[in-house]
BAVODREN-800069 format. One record per residue (C-alpha): y, z, x; residue number from 1. Coordinates in pm, 1 decimal. Layout:
((Y Z X) NUM)
...
END
This chain:
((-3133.3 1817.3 -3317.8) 1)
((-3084.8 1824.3 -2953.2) 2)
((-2811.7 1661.0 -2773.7) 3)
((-2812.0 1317.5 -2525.4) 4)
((-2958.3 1279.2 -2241.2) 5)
((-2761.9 1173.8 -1964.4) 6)
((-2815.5 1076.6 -1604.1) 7)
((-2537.0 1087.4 -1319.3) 8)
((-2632.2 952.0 -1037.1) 9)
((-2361.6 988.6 -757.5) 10)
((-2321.8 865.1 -388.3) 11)
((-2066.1 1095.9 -242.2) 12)
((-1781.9 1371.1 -234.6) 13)
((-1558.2 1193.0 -410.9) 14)
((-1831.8 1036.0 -699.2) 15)
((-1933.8 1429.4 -706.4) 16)
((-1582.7 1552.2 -828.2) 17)
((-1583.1 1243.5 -1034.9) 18)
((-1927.0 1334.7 -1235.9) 19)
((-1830.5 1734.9 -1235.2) 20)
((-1528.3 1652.8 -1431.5) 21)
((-1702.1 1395.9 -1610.9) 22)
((-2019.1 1691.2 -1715.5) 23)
((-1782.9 1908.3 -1845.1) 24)
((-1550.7 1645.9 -2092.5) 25)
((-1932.6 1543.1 -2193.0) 26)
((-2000.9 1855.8 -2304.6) 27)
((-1690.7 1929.0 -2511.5) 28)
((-1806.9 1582.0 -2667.1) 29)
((-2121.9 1602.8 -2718.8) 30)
((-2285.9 1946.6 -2731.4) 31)
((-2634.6 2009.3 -2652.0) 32)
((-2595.2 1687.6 -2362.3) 33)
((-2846.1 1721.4 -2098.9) 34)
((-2793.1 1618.4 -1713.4) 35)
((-3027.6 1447.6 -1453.2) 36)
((-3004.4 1231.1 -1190.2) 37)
((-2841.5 1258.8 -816.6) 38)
((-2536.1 1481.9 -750.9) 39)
((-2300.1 1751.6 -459.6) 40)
((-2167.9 2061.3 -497.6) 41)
((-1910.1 2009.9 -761.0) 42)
((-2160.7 1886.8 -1026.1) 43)
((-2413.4 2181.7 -912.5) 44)
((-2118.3 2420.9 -998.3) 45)
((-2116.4 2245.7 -1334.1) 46)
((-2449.2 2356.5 -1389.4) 47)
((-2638.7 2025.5 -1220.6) 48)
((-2952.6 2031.7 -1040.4) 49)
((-2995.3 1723.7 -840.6) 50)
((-3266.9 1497.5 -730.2) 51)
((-3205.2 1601.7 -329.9) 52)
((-2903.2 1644.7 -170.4) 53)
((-2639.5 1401.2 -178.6) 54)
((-2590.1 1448.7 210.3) 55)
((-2922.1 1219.6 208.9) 56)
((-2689.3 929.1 87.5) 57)
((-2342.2 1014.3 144.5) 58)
((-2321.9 730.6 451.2) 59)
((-2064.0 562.7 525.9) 60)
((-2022.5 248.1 752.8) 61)
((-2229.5 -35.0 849.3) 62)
((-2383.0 122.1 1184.1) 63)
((-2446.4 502.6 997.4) 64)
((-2590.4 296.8 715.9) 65)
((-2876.1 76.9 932.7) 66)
((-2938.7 406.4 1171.4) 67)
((-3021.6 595.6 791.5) 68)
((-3211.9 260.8 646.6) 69)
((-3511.2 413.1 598.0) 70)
((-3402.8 704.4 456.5) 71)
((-3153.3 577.8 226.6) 72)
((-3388.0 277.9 71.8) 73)
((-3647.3 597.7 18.6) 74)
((-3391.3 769.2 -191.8) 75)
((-3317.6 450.6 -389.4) 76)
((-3651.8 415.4 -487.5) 77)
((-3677.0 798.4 -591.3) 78)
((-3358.9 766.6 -798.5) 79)
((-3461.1 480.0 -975.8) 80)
((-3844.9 581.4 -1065.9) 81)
((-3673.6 930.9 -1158.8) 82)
((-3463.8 789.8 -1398.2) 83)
((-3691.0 523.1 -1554.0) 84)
((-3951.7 804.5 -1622.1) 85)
((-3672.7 1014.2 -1777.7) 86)
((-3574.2 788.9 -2013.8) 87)
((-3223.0 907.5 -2037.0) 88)
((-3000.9 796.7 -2321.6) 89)
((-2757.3 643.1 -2053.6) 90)
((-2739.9 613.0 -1742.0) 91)
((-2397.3 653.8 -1563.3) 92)
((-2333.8 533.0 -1192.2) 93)
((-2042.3 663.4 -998.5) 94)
((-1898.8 445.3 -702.9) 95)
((-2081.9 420.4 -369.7) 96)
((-2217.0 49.3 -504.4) 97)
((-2430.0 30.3 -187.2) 98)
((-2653.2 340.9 -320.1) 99)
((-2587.3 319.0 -700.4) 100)
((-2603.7 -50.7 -759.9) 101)
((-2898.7 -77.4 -601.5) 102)
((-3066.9 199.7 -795.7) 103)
((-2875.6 10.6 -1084.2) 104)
((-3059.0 -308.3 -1053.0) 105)
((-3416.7 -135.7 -993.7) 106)
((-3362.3 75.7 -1354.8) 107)
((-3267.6 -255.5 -1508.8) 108)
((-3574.6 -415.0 -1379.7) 109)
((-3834.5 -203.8 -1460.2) 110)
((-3630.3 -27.4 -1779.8) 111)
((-3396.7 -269.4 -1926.0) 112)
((-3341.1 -69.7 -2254.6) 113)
((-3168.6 202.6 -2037.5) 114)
((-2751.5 117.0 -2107.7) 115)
((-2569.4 192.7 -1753.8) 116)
((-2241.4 232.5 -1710.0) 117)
((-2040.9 232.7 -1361.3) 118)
((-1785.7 504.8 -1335.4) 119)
((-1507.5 313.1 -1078.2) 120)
((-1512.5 -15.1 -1009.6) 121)
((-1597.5 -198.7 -702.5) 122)
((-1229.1 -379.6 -554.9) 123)
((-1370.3 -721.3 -674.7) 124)
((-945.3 -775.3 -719.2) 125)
((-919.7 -752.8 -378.8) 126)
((-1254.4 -902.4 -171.8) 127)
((-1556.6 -1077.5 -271.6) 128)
((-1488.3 -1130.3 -652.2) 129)
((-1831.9 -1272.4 -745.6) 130)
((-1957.8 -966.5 -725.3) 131)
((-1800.9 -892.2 -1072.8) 132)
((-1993.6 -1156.6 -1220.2) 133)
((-2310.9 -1045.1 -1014.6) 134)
((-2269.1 -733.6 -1200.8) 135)
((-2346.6 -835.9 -1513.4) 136)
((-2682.7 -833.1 -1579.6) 137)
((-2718.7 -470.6 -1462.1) 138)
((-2394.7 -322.9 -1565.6) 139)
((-2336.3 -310.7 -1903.1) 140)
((-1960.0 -130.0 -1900.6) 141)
((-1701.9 -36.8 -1592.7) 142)
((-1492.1 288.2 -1594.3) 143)
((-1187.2 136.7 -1435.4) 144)
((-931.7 375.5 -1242.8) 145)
((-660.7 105.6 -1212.7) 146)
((-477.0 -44.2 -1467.4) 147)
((-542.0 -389.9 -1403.4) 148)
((-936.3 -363.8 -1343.4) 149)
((-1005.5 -481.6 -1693.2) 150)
((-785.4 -780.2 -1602.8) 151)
((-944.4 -836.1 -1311.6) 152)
((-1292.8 -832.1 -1436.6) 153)
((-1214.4 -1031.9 -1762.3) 154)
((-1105.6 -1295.2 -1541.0) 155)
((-1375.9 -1319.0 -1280.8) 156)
((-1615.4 -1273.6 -1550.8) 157)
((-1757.6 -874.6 -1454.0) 158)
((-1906.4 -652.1 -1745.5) 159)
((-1695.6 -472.7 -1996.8) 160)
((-1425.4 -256.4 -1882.9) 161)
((-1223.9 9.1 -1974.9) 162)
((-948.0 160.5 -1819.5) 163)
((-972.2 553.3 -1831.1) 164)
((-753.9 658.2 -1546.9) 165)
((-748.9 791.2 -1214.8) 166)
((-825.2 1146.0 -1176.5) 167)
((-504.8 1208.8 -1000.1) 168)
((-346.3 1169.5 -1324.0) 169)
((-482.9 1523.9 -1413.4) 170)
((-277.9 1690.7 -1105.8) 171)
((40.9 1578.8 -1182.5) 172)
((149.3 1970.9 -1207.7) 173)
((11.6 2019.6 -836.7) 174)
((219.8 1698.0 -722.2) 175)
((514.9 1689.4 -904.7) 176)
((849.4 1897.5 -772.7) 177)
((963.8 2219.5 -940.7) 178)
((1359.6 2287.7 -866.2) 179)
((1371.7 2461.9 -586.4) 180)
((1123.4 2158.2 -445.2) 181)
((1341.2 1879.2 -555.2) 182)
((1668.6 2023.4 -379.3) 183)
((1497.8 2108.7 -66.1) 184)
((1416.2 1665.6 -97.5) 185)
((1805.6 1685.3 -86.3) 186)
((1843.6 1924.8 172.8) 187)
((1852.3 1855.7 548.0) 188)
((1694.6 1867.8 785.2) 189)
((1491.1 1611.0 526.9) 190)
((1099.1 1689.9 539.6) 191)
((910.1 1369.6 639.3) 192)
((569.5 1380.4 547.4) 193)
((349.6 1197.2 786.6) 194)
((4.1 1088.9 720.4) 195)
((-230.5 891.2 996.1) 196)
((-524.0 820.6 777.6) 197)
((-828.7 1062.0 699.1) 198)
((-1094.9 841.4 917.1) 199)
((-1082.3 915.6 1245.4) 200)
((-1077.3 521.6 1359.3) 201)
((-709.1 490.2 1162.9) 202)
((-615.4 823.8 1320.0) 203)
((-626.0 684.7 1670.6) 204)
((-467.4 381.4 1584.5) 205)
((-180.9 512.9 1384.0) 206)
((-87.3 848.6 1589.3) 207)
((15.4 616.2 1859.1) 208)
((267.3 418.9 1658.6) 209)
((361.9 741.1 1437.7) 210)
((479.7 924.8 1754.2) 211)
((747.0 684.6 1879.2) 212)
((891.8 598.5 1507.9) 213)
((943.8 991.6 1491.5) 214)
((1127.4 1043.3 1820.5) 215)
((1339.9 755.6 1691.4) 216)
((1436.1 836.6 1376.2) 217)
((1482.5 1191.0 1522.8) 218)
((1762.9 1095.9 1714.5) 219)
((1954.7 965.1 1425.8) 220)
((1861.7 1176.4 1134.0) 221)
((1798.4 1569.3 1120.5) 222)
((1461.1 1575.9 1013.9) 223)
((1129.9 1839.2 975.4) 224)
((802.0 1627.4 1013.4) 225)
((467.1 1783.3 846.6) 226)
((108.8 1609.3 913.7) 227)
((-120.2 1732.9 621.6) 228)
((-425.2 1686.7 832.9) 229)
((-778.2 1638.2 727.6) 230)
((-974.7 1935.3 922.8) 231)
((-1256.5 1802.0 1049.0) 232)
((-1023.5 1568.3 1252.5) 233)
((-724.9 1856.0 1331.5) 234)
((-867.0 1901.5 1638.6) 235)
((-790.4 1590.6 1731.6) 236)
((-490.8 1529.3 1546.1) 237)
((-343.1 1818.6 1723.2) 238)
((-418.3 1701.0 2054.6) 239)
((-255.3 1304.1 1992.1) 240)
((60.7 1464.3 1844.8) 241)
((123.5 1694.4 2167.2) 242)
((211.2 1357.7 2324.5) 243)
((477.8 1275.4 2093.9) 244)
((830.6 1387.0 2188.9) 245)
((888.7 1544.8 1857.0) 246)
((766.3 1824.5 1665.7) 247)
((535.9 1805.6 1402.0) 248)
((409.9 2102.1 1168.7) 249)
((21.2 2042.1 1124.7) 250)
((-103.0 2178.6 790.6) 251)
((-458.6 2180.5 678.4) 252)
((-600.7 2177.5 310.8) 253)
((-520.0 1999.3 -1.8) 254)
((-259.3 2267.4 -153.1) 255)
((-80.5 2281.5 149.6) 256)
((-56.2 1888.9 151.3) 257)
((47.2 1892.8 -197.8) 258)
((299.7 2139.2 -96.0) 259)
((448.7 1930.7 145.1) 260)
((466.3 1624.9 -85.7) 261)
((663.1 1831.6 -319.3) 262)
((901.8 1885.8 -118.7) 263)
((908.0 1589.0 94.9) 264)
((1201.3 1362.5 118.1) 265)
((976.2 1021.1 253.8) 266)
((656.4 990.5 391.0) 267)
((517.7 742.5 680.6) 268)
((142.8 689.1 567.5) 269)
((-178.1 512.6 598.2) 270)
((-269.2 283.4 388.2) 271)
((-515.9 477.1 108.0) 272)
((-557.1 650.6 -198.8) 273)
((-271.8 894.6 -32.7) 274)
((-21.2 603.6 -98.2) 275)
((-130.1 680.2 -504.0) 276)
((-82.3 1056.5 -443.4) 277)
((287.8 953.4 -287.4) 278)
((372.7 744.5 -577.1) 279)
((277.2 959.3 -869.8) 280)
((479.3 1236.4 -641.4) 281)
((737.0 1009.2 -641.4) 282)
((784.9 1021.7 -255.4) 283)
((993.8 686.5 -134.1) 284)
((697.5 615.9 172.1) 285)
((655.2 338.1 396.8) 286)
((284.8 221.6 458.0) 287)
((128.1 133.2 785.4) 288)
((-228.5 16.6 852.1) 289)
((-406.6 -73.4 1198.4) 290)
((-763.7 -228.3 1250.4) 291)
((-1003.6 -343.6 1461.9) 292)
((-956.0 -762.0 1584.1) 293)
((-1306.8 -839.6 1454.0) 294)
((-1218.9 -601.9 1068.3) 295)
((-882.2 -835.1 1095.3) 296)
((-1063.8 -1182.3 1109.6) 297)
((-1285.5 -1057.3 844.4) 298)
((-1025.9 -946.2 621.3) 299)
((-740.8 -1238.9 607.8) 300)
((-1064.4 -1469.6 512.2) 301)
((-1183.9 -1207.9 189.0) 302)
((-908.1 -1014.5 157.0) 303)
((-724.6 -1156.3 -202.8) 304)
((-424.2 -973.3 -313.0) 305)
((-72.8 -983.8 -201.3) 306)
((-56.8 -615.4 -125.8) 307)
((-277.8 -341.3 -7.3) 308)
((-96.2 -90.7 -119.3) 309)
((-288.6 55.7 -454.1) 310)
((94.3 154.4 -637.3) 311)
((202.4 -203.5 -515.9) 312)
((-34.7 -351.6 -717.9) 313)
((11.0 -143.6 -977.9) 314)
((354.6 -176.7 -1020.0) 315)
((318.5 -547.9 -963.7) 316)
((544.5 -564.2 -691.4) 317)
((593.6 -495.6 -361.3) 318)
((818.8 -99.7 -394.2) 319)
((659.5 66.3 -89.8) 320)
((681.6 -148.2 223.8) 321)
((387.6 -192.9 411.6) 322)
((312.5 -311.1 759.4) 323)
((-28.6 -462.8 894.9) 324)
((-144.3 -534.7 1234.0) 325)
((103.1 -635.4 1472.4) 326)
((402.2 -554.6 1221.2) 327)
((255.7 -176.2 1219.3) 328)
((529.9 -112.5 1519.8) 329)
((802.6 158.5 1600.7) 330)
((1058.3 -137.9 1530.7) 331)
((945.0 -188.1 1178.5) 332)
((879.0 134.6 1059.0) 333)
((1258.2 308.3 1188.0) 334)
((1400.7 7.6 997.1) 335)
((1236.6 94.6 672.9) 336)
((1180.3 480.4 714.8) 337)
((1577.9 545.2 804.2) 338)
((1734.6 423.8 471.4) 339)
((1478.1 623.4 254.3) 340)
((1561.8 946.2 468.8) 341)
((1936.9 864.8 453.9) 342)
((1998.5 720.4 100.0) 343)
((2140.8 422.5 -70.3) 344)
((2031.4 106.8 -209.8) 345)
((1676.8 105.6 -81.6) 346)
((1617.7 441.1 -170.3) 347)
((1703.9 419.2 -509.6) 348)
((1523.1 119.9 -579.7) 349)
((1220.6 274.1 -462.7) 350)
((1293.9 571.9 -643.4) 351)
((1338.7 347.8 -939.2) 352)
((1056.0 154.2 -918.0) 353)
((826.7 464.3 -861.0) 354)
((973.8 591.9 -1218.3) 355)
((755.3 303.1 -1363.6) 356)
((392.2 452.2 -1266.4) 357)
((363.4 721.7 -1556.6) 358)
((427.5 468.4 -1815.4) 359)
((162.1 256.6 -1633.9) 360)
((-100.2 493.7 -1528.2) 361)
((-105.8 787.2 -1812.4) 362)
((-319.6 728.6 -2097.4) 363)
((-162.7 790.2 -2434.4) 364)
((-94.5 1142.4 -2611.8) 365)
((-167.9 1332.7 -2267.1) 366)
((-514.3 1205.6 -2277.2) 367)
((-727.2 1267.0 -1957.0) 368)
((-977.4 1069.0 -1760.0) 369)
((-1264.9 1267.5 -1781.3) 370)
((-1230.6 1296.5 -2161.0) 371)
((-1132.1 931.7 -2148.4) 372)
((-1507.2 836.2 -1937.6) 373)
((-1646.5 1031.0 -2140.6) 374)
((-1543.4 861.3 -2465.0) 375)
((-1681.6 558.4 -2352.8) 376)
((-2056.0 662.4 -2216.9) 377)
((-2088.0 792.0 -2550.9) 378)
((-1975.1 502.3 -2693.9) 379)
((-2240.2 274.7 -2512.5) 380)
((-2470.7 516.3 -2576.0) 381)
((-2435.0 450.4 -2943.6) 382)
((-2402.5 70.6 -2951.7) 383)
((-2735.6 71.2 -2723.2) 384)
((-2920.6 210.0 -3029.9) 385)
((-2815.7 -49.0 -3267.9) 386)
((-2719.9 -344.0 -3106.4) 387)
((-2717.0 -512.7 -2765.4) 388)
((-2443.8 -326.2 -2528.3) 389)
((-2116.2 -614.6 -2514.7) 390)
((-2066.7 -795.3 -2242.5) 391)
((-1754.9 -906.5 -2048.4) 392)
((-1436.8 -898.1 -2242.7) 393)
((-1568.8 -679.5 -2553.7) 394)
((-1436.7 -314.4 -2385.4) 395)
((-1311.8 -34.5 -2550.6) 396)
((-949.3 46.0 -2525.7) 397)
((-887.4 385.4 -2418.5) 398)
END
């Protein structure tokens, strides 16, 4: 008897480590599965042959997207006629909602037998929450990263959703301090780990403010600043920081940014998924974020949660202190960098609350994400062939 048939149909880098990890936990589940659909170079190394290449949709903002239109609605209409002749057994979605939903709602249309399930859920917590009811009657179950996501959606009336962790959860080992690490956080001169963002619009906003906080906290604390840079922008990283009037080691690559959060005392960062990396490092950071006027008028009118900060919301509280906009300044950032660099009060309650995130983010008995995803495809795989897949509030624990 031969195995399910599965389609992955991802949107970019990060939705292609996703569905790699995700191929191989299916596998150990389910032998004999068989892959099709859209996918990069991580799910090609798992043995995936793709539709075309994923650079054909990997877009990202509004004036990229309407200069690729016509190329991109092309490759939605491929997807989708690819994967209603297939047939598959499931069909499994992986972020990028502006590609995947749309390929999503054109499978549902023309095959509405076909269970899908989206692998990360849009931030309907944080802007535009009707589109977790829109959802509905194309999605039939969410693969939540955050531990409130099921909340969310329950509440705003989104499909089913399960929460089956974030994939950081499966590099604690390449985050988390050995020894040696943890004294040289004790040691000074205190490594400050400084991140301006990984696009280049927040590095040119953020270098600018970064430099001056340095200098300052410089000249009251012995400190050893290292910028893990992302390297298609060290070039210009390189050139903003020889304006500052403090050194900075520039590093490039992910293990020598883990590196440096092992070791690092604080961290001054961009708002991001980095601020989850910092937390489940247990790093006390401070969090900065600059955009443009016209992305600021837009955001205080959708923007609906009390933090941006992902661990923030997490944790349910506001631990690392964050700065938007016009508070993003030199001022602020000394005043809340120097105490975690020095220790005391502040630095232990950040420390503190930062102790809280395994207990809220790990999945029981050491479980991991991909095996947790993959638990639930199969599972809406079999409820499709007996019964109509559940609907909003009837998910899966995981």
């Amino acid at each position: 008897m031969s195995g399910p048939r599965i389609w992955l149909v991802a949107g970019e880098d990060s939705g292609d480590q996703l569905g790699a990890k995700l191929m191989r936990a299916l596998r150990e589940a389910a032998p004999g599965v068989t892959f099709g659909g859209v996918g990069g170079e991580a799910m090609a190394e798992a043995g995936f042959t793709s539709l075309f290449p994923l650079d054909d949709v990997a877009v990202m903002g509004y004036l990229p997207v309407l200069a690729r239109a016509r190329t991109l609605l092309r490759r939605i209409r491929e997807t989708a006629a690819d994967v209603v002749a297939a047939r598959p057994d499931v069909l499994v979605i992986i972020d990028s909602p502006g590609f995947t939903h749309a390929v999503a709602q054109r499978v549902r249309k023309a095959a509405p037998s076909i269970p899908i399930v989206d692998y990360v859920s849009p931030s309907v917590w944080a802007w535009r929450p009707w589109r977790a009811k829109g959802m509905r009657p194309f999605i039939d179950h969410v693969l939540a990263l955050l531990p409130f996501e099921p909340d969310a959606h329950l509440r705003l009336g989104g499909p089913a959703c399960t929460y089956v962790g974030h994939p950081l959860i499966e590099r604690l080992g390449e985050l988390r301090p050995d020894a040696a690490e943890q004294a040289r956080r004790d040691r000074a001169p205190y490594p400050l780990v400084v991140l301006p963002g990984s696009r280049r619009s927040e590095i040119e906003r953020l270098m600018p403010v970064f430099g001056p906080t340095l200098a300052r906290i410089a000249r009251q604390v012995d400190v050893e600043a290292v910028l893990p840079a992302v390297s298609r922008h060290r070039a210009r990283i390189e050139e903003l920081a020889r304006a500052w009037d403090v050194p900075v080691r520039i590093v490039s690559g992910e293990a020598a940014k883990y590196a440096a959060f092992r070791s690092g005392r604080a961290a001054l960062a961009a708002s991001g998924t980095v601020t989850l990396e910092l937390a489940l490092a247990g790093i006390p950071s401070v969090v900065a974020y600059k955009v443009s006027r016209v992305e600021e008028f837009i955001a205080r009118r959708l923007i609906q949660v009390p933090s941006i900060v992902l661990p923030n919301l997490i944790l349910d509280r506001n631990a690392m202190p964050e700065f938007v906009q016009a508070e993003c300044s030199p001022d602020n950032l000394v005043a809340a960098l120097l105490p975690l660099l020095r220790g005391g009060p502040d630095r232990e309650v950040q420390l503190a609350a930062l102790a809280r995130m395994d207990e809220l983010t790990i999945l029981p008995d050491g479980d991991s994400p991909s095996r947790a995803a993959a638990r639930v495809v199969l599972s809406v795989l079999r409820r499709s062939a007996v019964a109509p897949v559940p609907q909003a509030g009837d998910g899966d624990g995981a």
